[in-house]
C-alpha positions in Angstrom: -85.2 -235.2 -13.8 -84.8 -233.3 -17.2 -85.1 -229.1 -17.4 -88.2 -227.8 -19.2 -87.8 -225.2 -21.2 -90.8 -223.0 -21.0 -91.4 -220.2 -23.5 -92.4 -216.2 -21.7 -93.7 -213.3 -20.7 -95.5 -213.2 -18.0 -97.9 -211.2 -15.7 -99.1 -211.2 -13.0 -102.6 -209.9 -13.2 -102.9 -212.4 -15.9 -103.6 -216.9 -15.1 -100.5 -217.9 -15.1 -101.7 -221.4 -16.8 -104.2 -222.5 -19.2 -106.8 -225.0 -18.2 -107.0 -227.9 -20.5 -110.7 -226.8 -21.8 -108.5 -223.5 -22.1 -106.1 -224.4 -24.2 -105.0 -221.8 -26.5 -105.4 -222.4 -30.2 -103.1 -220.9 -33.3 -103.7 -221.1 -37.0 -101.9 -224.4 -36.6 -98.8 -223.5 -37.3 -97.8 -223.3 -33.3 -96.3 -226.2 -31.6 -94.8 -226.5 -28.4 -91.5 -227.3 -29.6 -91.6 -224.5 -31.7 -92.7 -222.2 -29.0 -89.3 -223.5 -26.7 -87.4 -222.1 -29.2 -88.4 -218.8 -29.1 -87.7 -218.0 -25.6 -86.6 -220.2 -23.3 -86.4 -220.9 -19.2 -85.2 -223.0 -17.0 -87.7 -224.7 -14.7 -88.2 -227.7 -12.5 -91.0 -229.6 -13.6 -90.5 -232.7 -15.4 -91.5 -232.5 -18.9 -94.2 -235.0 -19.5 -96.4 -233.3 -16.5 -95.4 -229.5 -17.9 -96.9 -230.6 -21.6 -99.7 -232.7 -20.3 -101.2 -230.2 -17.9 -100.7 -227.6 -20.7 -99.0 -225.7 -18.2 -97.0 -223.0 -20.5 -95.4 -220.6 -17.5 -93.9 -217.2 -19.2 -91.7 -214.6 -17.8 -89.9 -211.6 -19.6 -88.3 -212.2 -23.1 -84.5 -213.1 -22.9 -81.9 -216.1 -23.6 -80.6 -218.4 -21.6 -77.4 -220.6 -23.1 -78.5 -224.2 -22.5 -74.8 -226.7 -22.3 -75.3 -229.4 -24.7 -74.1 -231.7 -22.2 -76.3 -233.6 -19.9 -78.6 -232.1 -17.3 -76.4 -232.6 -14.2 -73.9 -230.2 -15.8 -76.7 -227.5 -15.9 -75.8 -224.3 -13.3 -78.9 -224.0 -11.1 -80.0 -220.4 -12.0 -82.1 -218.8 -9.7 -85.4 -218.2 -9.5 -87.1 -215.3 -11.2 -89.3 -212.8 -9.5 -91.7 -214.3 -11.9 -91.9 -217.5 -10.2 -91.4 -216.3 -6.3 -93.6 -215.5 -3.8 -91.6 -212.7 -1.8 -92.2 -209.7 -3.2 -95.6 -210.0 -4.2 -98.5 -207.6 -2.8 -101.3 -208.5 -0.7 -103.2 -208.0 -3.6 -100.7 -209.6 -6.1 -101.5 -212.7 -3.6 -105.1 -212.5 -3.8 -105.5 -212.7 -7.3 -102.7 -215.6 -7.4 -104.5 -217.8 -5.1 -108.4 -216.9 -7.1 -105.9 -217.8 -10.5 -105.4 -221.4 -8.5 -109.3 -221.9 -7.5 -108.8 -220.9 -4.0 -111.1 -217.9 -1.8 -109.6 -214.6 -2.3 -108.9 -214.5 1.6 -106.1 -217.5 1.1 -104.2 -215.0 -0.6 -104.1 -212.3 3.0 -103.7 -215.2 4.9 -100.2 -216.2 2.5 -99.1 -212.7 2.6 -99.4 -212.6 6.7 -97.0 -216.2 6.5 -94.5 -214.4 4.0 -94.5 -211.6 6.0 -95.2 -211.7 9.2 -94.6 -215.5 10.1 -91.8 -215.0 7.6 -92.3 -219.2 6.7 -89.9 -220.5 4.4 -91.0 -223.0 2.8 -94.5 -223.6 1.0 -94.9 -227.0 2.4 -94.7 -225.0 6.0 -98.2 -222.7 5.4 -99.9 -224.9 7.8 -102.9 -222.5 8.0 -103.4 -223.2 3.7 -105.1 -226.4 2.5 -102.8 -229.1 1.4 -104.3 -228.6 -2.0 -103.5 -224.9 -2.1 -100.2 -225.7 -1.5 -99.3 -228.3 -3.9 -100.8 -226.4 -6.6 -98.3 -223.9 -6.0 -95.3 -226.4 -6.2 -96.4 -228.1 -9.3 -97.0 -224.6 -10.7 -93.1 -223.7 -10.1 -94.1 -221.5 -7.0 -91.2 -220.8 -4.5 -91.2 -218.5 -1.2 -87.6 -216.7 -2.4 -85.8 -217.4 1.4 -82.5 -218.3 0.9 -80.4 -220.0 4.1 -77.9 -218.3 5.8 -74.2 -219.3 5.1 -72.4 -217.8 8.1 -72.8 -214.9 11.2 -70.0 -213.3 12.6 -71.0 -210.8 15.3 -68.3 -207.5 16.2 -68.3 -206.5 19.9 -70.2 -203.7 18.9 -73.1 -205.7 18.6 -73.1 -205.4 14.9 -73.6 -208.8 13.3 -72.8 -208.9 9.1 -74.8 -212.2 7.5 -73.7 -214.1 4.8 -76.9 -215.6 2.7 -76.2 -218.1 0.6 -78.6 -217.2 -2.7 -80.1 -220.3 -5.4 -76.8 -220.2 -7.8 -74.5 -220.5 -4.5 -73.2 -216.6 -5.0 -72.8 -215.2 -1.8 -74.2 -211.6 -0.6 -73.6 -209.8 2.6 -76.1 -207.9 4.5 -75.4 -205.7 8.0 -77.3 -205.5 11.0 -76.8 -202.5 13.2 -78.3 -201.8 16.5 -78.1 -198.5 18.5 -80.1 -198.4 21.8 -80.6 -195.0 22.8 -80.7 -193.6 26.8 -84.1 -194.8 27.0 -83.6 -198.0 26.2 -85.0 -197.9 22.9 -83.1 -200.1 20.1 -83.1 -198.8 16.2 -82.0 -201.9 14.5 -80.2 -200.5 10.9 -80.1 -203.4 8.2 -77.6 -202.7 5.5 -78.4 -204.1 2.4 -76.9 -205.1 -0.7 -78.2 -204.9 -4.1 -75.5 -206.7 -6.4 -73.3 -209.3 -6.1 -69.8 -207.8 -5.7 -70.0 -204.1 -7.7 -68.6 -202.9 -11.2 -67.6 -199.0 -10.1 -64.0 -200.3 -8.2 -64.3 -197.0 -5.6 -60.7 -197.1 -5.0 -61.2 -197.0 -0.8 -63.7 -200.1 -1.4 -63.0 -203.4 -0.4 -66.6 -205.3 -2.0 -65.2 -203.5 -5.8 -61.9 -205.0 -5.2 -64.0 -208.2 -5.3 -65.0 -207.6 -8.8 -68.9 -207.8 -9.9 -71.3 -211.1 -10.7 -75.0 -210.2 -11.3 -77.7 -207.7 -9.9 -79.7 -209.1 -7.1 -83.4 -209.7 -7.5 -86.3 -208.0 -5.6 -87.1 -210.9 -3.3 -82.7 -211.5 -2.7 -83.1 -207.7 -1.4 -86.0 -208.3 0.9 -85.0 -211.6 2.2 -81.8 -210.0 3.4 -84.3 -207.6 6.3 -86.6 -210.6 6.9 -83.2 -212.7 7.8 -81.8 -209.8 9.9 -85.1 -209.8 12.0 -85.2 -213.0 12.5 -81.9 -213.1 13.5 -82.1 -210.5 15.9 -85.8 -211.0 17.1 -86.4 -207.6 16.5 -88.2 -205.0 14.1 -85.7 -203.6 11.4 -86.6 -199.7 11.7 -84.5 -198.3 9.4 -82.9 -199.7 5.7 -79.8 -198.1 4.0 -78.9 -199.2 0.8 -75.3 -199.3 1.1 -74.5 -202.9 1.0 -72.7 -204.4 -1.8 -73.5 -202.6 -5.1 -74.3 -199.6 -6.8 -78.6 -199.4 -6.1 -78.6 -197.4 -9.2 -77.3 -199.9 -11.7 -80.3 -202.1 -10.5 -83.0 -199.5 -9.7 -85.6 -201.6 -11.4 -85.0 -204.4 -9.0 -84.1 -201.5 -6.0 -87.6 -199.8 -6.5 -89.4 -202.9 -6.5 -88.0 -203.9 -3.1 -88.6 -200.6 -1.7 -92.1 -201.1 -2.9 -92.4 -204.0 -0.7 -90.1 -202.7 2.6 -92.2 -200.1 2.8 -96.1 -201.4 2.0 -95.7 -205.3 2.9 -92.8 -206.0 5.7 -94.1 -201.6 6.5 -90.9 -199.8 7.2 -91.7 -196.0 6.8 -90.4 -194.7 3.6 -88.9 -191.8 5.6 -86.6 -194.6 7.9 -85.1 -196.0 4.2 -82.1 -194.9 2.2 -80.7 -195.3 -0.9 -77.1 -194.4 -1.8 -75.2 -194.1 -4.9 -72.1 -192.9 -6.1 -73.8 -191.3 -8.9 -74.8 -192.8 -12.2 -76.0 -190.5 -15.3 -79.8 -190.2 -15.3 -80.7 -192.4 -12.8 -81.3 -189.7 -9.7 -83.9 -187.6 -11.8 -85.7 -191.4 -12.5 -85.3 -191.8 -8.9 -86.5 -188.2 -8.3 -89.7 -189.0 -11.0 -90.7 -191.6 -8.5 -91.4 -188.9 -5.7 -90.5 -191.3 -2.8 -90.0 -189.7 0.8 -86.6 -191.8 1.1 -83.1 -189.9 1.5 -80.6 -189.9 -1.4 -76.6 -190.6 -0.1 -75.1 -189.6 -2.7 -71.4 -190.7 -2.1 -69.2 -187.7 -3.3 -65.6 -187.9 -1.6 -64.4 -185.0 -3.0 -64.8 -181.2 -3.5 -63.6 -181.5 -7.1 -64.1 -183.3 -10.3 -59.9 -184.0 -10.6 -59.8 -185.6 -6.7 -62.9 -187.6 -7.2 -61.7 -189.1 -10.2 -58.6 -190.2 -8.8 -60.8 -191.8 -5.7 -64.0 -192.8 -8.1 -63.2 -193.4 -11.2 -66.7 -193.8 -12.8 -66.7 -190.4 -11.7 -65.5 -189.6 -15.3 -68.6 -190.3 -17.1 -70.7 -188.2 -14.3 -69.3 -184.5 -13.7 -69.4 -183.1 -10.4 -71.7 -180.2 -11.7 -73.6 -182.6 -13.4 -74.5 -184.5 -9.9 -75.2 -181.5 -8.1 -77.7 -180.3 -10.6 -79.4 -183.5 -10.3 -79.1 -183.7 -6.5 -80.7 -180.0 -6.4 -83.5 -181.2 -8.8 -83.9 -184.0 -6.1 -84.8 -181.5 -3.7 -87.4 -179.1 -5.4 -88.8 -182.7 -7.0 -89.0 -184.4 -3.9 -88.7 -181.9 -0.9 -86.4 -184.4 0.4 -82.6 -183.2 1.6 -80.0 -184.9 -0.3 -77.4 -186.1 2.2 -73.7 -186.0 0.8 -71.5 -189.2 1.9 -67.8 -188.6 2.5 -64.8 -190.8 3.1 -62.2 -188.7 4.9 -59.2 -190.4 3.7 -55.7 -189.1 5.6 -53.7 -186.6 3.6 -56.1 -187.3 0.3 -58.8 -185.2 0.6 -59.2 -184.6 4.7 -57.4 -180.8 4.8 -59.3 -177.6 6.1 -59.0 -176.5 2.9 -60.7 -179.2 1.2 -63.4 -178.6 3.7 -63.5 -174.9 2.4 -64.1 -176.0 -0.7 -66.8 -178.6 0.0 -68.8 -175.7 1.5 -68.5 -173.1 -1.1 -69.4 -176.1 -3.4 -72.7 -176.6 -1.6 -73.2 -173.2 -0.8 -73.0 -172.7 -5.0 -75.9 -175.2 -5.5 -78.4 -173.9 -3.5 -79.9 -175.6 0.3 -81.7 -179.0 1.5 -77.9 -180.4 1.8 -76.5 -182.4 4.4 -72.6 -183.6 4.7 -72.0 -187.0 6.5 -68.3 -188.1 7.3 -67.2 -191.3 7.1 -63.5 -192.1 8.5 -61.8 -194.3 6.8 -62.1 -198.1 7.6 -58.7 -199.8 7.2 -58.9 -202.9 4.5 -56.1 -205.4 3.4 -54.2 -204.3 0.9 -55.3 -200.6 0.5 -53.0 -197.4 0.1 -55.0 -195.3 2.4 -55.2 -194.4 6.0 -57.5 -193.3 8.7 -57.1 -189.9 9.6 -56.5 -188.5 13.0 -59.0 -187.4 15.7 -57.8 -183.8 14.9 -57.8 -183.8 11.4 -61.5 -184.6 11.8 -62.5 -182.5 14.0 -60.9 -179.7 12.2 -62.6 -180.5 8.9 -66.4 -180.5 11.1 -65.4 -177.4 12.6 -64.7 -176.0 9.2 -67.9 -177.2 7.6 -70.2 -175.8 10.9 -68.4 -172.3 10.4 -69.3 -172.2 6.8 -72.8 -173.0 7.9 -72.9 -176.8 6.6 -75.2 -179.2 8.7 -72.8 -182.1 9.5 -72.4 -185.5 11.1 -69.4 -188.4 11.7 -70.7 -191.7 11.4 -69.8 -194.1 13.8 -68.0 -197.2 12.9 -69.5 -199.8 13.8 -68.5 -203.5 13.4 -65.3 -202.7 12.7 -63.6 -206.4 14.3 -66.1 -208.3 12.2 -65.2 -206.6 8.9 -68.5 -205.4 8.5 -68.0 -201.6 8.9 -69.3 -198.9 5.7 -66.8 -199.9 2.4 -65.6 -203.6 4.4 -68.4 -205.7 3.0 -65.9 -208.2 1.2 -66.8 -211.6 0.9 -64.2 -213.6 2.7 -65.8 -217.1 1.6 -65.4 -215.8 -2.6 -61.3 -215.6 -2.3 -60.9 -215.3 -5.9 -62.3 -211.8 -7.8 -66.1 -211.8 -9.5 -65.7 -211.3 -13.1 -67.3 -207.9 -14.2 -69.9 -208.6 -16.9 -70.0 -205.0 -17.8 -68.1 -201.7 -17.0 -70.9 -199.3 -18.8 -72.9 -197.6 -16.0 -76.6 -198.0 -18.0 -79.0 -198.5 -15.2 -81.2 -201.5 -15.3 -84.2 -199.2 -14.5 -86.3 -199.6 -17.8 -84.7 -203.7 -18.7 -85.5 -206.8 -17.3 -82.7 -207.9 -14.1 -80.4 -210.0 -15.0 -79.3 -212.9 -13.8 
């Protein structure tokens, strides 16, 4: 079966094919091979039905570098947002399934099977007609659920998820339940939002793994709809501190909170999204006015430290961050919560303590410090720091009036603890495409 190559831009308010009585004319200069090679994209009909149904699918303008050789050689790229079903609003749905000749209700009763039922496979919507469902194939439809390559479960309870995604990269995804005295369980799903990361956070293990590509929206919200399944239980709260940097692929990142928090309805309040700070992108974030925390991973009381420990650091001052963080605030009304990795004899003295508080205390209030001792990782020049060392640096912080907290590691026996998320099945390092830190906030996500 031969590739056709479709020319773009689509939208999703818009009929995402032209009847044949609809048929758009040109001053007859337009052809259809002329049109393929303007933009092209990979899809999976054959090529006689794509031309003879008229059917001319379109997605956002970019190039994708066809091998001359034949088709078996081609890399299976994965689907587009464009072209998947997960993702998509209730109302997004309705107006898909009155675009294919169906009642607007089909389109409730699909997002309650994506959703709820969380069915994987179009073919499976037993409560759609059959004709409602092939319609959607032969249009180039998919649900977005991607299988899951492996589980390894810590002691802890903690289970970390391999999914296997469409072009066979691998992304991990964390499941974290805490039961409380009551007997109440908050399941934590820690999500990813790149494959591998470009920023190389020295005390990292996924940057050490080198970067691939940006995940899309629907490879973000599969990863919660696979950890409830998997743990037959609600997801009530969402940190993005998976693989990635969110902020290098906000676009994608805001699009998936979109649907966390209005479609699979997890509070915005109970989601988090973490960064280690990339220019611009938290005053974006801040524009948005979501009631989500910022982490903002800082590691350091100083710009010389951090940049030893972070090295994008050097394009994003300290002063510079906290400025933004403090605009966060008085934008948002939101506390910014300040992520630190206590690394022994680096950065863990009462001193450095002291100087993360007068830091804070220069920028103004709505802050919050959370400690994060350091999770050993092959290969790694650093060490977890002593019981007393961390007590001593809380003690300091509380006397200096800083709200603080210690995070517990958890998962720690199945690699799956905060900065171990290090894909043991990818033994050789993901190729970075790009060091520059531009977010992908206002450009199409690439693949």
């Amino acid at each position: 079966m031969l590739p056709v190559l479709v020319r773009s831009s689509f939208d999703l308010t818009y009929p995402f094919f032209y009847p044949r009585r609809r048929r758009p004319r040109s001053s007859g200069l337009w052809s259809p091979s002329m049109a393929l090679l303007q933009h092209v994209y990979v899809c999976y009909l054959p090529l006689a039905r794509a031309l003879r149904s008229r059917s001319l699918t379109t997605i956002p303008s970019r190039t994708i570098t066809i091998p001359s050789s034949s088709s078996s050689s081609l890399k299976k790229l994965p689907h587009t947002d464009s072209h998947v079903l997960l993702g998509m609003s209730e109302q997004q749905l309705q107006q898909l399934a009155v675009d294919l000749g169906q009642e607007k209700y089909r389109g409730k009763q699909l997002h309650h099977l994506l959703y709820k039922r969380k069915v994987k496979e179009i073919q499976d919507f037993s409560h759609l007609p059959q004709a409602f469902r092939n319609d959607l194939e032969e249009a180039g439809w998919k649900v977005g659920r991607s299988p899951v390559h492996r589980a390894v479960t810590a002691a802890d309870g903690t289970i970390k998820l391999l999914i296997k995604l469409e072009d066979n990269r691998l992304v991990e995804t964390v499941g974290i339940p805490v039961e409380d005295d009551k007997g109440s369980v908050r399941l934590t799903a820690c999500i990813s939002s790149q494959v591998g990361c470009p920023l190389r956070c020295s005390f990292c293990a996924t940057g050490k793994g080198g970067f691939s590509r940006n995940l899309q929206r629907h490879e973000i919200v599969e990863q919660v709809l696979a950890i409830e399944e998997l743990f037959k239980h609600r997801v009530t709260n969402i940190v993005f501190m998976g693989m990635g940097e969110p902020m290098l692929n906000l676009k994608a990142v805001l699009e998936a909170h979109r649907c966390l928090n209005k479609d699979v309805q997890i509070g915005q309040r109970m989601i988090t999204i973490s960064t280690v700070g990339v220019p611009n992108t938290i005053k974006k974030l801040a524009s948005h006015k979501l009631q989500s925390t910022l982490a903002v991973s800082l590691h350091a009381p100083n710009q010389k430290l951090r940049e030893k420990i972070v090295p994008s650091a050097k394009s994003y001052p300290l002063d510079a961050i906290m400025k933004d963080c403090r605009d966060y605030f008085l934008e948002t009304s939101r506390r910014v919560s300040f992520e630190y990795t206590l690394l022994a004899g680096v950065n863990d003295s009462v001193e450095h303590a002291i100087e993360l508080a007068e830091l804070l205390h220069e920028w103004g209030r709505g802050y919050h410090v959370n400690l994060i001792p350091f999770n050993p990782i092959e290969g790694s020049e650093y060490r977890r720091p002593y019981k007393k060392a961390v007590h001593a640096f809380v003690g300091t912080l509380e006397s200096h009036k800083i709200t603080v907290s210690v995070r517990q590691t958890r998962g720690l026996d199945a690699s799956a603890a905060c900065g171990q998320l290090r894909n043991e099945f990818q033994k050789s390092p993901l190729l970075a495409r790009s060091d520059n830190l531009q977010s992908q906030l206002d450009i199409p996500v690439s693949c």
